[in-house]
N, C-alpha and C positions, 0 to 999 in steps of 0.2 A: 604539460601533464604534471599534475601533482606527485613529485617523487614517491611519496610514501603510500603512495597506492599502486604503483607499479614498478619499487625495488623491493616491497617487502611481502612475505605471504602474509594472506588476508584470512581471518576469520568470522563466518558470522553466527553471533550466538542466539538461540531461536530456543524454546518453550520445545520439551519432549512430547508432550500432551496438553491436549486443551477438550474443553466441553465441544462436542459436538457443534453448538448453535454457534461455534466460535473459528472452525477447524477448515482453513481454507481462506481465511479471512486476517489474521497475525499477522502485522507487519511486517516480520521477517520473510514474508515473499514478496515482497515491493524489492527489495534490498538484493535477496537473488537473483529475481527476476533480471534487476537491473544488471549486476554484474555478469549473468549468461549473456545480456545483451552487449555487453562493453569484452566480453572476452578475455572475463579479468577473473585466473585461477584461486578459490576459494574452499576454507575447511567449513566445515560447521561443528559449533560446541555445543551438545544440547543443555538445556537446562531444565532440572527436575519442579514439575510444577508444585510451587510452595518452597520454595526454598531461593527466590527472588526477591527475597530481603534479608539474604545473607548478608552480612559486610563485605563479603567478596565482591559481591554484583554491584551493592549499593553505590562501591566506589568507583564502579565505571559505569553505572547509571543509578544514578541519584531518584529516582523514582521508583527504581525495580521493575522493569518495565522491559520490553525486548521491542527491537531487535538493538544488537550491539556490535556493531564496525570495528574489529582490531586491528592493528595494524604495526608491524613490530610490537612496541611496547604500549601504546597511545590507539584510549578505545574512543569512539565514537558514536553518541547515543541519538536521538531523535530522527527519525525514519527521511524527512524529508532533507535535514542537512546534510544524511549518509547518502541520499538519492544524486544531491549536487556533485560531491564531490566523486562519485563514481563517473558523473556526467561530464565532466570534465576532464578525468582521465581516459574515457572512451574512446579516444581518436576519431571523434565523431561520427559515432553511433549515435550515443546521443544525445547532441549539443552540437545548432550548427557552428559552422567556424566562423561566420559573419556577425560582428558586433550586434547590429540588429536585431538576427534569431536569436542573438542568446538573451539580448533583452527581452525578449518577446515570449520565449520560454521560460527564463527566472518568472513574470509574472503571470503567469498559466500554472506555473508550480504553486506558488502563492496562492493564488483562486481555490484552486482544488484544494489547499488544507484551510485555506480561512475563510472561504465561502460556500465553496458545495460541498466541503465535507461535514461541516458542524451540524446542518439539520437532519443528511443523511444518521449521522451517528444518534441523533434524539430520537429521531424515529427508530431505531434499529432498539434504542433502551425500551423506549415504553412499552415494544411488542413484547418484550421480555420481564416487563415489571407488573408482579402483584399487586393492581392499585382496583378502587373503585370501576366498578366497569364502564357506568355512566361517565363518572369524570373522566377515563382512559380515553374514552370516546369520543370525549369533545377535544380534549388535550389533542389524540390522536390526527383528528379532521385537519385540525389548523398546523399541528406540523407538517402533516402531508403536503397542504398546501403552501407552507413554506418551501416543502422540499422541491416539489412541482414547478414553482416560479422558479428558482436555479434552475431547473435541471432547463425548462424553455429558454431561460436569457443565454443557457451555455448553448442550447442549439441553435439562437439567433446566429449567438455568435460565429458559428462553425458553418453557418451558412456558404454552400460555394468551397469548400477546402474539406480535406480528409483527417487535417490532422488541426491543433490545438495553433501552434506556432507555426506553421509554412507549410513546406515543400514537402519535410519530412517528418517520420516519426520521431519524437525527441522523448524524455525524462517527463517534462512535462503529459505527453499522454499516457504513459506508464502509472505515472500514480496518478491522473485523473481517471485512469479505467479500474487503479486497485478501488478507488473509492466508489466509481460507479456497482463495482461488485457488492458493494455493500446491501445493493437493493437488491439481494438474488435470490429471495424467498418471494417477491412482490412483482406485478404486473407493472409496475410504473416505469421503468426505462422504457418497457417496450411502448408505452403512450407515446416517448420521441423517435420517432423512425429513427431519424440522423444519429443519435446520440446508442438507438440500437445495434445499429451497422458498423459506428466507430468500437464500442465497445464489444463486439465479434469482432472487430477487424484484430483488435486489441489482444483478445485471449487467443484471435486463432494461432499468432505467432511462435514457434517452437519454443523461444526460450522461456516464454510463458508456460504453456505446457508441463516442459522441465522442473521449474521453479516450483508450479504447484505439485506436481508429482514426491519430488522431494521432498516438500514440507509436509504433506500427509503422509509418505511411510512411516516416520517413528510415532504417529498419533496411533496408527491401526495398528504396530508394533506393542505400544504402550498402554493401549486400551484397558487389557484386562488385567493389567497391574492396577492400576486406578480403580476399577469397579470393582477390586479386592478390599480396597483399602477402605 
């Protein structure tokens, strides 16, 4: 187990408020999520929206950008690098212990941020972009059907098994389900039975539950500061 994830208290830093069309969806519940599931005690720092290109932030995420992994002194930024090494301190929650599932998990981790996430998240822009409606239109079609081929080659794939990498739930289906949530305004998961079933299998688990719980109180808290300003 990585020392500095289970000698030191953990922090993770999350966004106090976000836009509605965003709220449920911030990386920083990948990152919860995952530590409810590994059983690994955590603060949260929130951070006041706009004010994520402090110099303070910037220096422990160069992009301004959430969520942020601290640990003693030494933060840790990009959601899927903070996903591993939670995964690894887990005691195998999850990450199996056999060389093999964990190779087989690293690259299901992988997939879901460099292959099924990318057109998930195009799609998700243009529904949100003021552009031409005709060209939104056509644009829209053909990412759709980008998005549509992943999401079948991922149910080929999952064909005969429940979970991503084996036996058990691991890291890897954690963030391939935050990412399938991406479609949660849209009928299209449910076109993949399989891929609907893993992803309720996915949210129905409590420290799920948790994780998003948590991350929406300080938004409905925050709310009507924000729609003051």
């Amino acid at each position: 187990m990585p020392a500095d994830l289970t000698d030191a208290p953990l922090t993770v830093t999350a966004f106090d408020w976000v836009p509605p069309f965003a709220q449920g969806l911030v990386r920083d519940l990948r990152v919860r999520w995952a530590l409810k599931e590994a059983a690994l005690p955590y603060e949260v720092e929130l951070l006041a929206m706009g004010t994520q290109g402090a110099p303070a932030h910037l220096a422990r995420q160069p992009f301004g950008q959430v969520p942020v992994l601290t640990t003693a002194d030494t933060p840790m930024f990009e959601s899927g690098a903070i996903l591993w090494r939670i995964a690894e301190a887990s005691g195998g929650a999850l990450l199996p212990e056999d060389a093999a599932g964990r190779t087989r998990t690293l690259s299901w981790v992988f997939a879901a941020l460099n292959t099924v996430e990318p057109p998930i998240l195009m799609y998700q822009q243009l529904n949100r972009l003021p552009v031409d409606k005709a060209a939104a239109e056509t644009i829209e079609r053909e990412v759709r059907k980008a998005v549509e081929r992943r999401l079948g080659q991922l149910q080929a794939a999952m064909e005969g098994r429940d979970w991503l990498a084996g036996a058990q739930f691991t890291v890897a289906d954690l963030l391939m389900a935050t990412v399938l949530r991406g479609l949660r305004d849209t009928p299209i998961v449910s076109q993949f039975p399989k891929l609907d079933v893993f992803l309720s299998d996915c949210t129905a688990r409590p420290a799920f539950t948790e994780a998003l719980a948590e991350q929406m109180a300080p938004f409905a808290e925050n709310a009507a500061r924000y729609a003051a300003e």
